[in-house]
N, C-alpha and C positions, 0 to 999 in steps of 0.2 A: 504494500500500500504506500503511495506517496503521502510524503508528511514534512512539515517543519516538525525539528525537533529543539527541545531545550531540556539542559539538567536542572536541576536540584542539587548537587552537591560535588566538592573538590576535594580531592582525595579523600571522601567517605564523611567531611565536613558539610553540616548544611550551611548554603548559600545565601545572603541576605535577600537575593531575586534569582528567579532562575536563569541561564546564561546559555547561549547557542551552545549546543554539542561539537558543532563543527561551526567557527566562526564567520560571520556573512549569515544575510539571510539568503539561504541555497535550498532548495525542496530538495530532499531525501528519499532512497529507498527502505522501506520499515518493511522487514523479516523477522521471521523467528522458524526459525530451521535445525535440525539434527545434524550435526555434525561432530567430526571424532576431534575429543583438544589433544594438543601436545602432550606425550603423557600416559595416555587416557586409551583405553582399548575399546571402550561400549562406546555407542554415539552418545552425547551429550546433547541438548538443548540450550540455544543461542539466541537471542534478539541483535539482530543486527540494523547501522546504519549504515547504506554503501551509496555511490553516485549510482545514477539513474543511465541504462543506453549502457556503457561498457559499463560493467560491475566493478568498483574498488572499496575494499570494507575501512568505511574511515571512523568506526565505535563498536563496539560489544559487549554485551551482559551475557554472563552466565546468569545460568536458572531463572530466566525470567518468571517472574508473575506479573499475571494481570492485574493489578489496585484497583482500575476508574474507566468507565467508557460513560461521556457523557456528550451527549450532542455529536458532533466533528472532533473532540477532543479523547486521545487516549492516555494514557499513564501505567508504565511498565517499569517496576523496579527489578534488583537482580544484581550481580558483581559484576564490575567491573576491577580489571588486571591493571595494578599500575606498577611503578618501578621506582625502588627505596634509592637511597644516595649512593648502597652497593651494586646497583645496578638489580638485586632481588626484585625477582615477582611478587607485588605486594597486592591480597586481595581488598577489596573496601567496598563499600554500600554506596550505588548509586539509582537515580531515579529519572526515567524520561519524561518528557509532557511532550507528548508530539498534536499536532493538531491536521488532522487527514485533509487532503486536495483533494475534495470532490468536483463535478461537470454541476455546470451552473443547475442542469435538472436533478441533482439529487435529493430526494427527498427522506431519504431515511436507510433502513437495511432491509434486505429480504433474507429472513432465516430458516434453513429449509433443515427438518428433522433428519438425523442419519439413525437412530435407533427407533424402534417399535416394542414395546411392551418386555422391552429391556435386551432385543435381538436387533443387530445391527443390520441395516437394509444396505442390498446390493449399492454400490457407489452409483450406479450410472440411473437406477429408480430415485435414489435419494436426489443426484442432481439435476435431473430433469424435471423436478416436482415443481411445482407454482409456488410454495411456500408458501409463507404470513409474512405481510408487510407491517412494516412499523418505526417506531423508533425503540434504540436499544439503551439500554441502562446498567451497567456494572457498577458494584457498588458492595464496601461489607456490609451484613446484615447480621441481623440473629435469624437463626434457625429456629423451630420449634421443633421439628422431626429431629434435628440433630441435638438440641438443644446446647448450642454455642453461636459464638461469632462466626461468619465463615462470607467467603465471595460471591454473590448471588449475582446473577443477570437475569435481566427481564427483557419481555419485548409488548410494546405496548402499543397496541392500533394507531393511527393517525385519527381515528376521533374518541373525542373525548371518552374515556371510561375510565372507573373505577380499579378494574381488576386486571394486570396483565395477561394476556396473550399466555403468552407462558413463563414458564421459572424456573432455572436451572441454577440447582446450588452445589454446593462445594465447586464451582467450576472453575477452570483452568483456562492459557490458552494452546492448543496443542500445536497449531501451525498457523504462519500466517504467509501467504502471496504475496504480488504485486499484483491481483484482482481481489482476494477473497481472504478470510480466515475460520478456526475452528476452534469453536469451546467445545469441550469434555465437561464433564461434572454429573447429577443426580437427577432425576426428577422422582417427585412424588406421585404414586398412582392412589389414589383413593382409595378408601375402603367400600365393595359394594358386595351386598349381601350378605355371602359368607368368608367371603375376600377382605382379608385382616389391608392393613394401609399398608405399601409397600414402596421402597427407594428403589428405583434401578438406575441401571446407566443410561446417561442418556448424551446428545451430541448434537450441537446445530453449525451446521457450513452454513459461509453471511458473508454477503457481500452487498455493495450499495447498490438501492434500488433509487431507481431511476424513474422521474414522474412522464408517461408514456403521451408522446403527440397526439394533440388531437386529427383524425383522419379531414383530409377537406372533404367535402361536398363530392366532388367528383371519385376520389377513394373511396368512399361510403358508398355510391352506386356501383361500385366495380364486385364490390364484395357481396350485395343484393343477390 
């Protein structure tokens, strides 16, 4: 996804304002991809910031989590690697605030379910699906099923209501493009009949939705 980004903190210190990650205002490529670190045998988990067109990685956190999606704005903390006076790789606590480039028609996200009653649907049914339009909302919450604090996302209609769409908690992010990303995390199945309340896995692939042209007059009769 394209983004301005800025930190929150210098060498693991917080920041009196947050400060471009990469100096200049430059739009960014925002990742978060598997990859093996130096080191390291299993793949790891990255959030990356790199130029856009030829790839070059100019930031990185380890172990990203997702904190905050609110409007166009995302916030993704995690380690970043710096280097002590000995030249050591020193780890520290940093945090992004990136703010996504959307097309003048964007209106929200479309989040399409990859799991069904806690069984993971074939990839190519899951992304061919129409999904639920909305806007999306990350944020901590408390649980009552869990009974803690934990990272919930919502997706909430573009008219007005009460209740969201849907609710995935303890959720994560697993991957993210330069189109699209994926939260992991729980959903709640309700209790019905003799069917005790149940957590499963559950997963939505999101990417921005787009508010759709209106057909003219003459395109409207062709499709008659």
């Amino acid at each position: 996804m394209k983004a301005w980004a800025s930190r929150r903190r210098e060498d693991g210190a917080v920041l009196a304002a947050p400060a471009p990650v990469v100096e200049g205002a430059i739009l960014l490529e925002l990742l978060v991809v598997n990859v093996t670190l130096e080191g390291n045998r299993r793949p790891s988990k990255v959030a990356r910031l790199q130029t856009i067109g030829a790839p070059r990685i100019l930031a990185q956190l380890a172990r990203p989590r997702l904190v905050r999606v609110q409007g166009w704005n995302i916030v993704i903390s995690g380690i970043e690697v710096t280097r002590d006076e000995a030249g050591q790789a020193r780890e520290v606590a940093q945090t992004w605030v990136c703010k996504l480039f959307v097309p003048e028609n964007a209106i929200g996200f479309r989040v399409k379910e990859l799991y069904r009653s806690g069984v993971a649907l074939p990839k190519k049914l899951a992304r061919e699906s129409s999904g639920s339009r909305g806007l999306l909302a990350v944020a901590d919450d408390y649980s009552n099923v869990l009974h803690r604090n934990t990272t919930c996302a919502e997706l909430r209609r573009h008219q007005i209501s009460t209740f969201p769409e849907g609710r995935l908690i303890d959720c994560h992010i697993e991957w993210m493009s330069e189109e699209s990303f994926e939260l992991g995390g729980l959903l709640l199945r309700e209790a019905f009949e003799s069917r005790p309340e149940q957590l499963e896995r559950g997963g939505w692939l999101i990417d921005i939705d787009l508010k759709e042209r209106e057909l003219s007059k003459s395109e409207a009769r062709m499709l008659r």
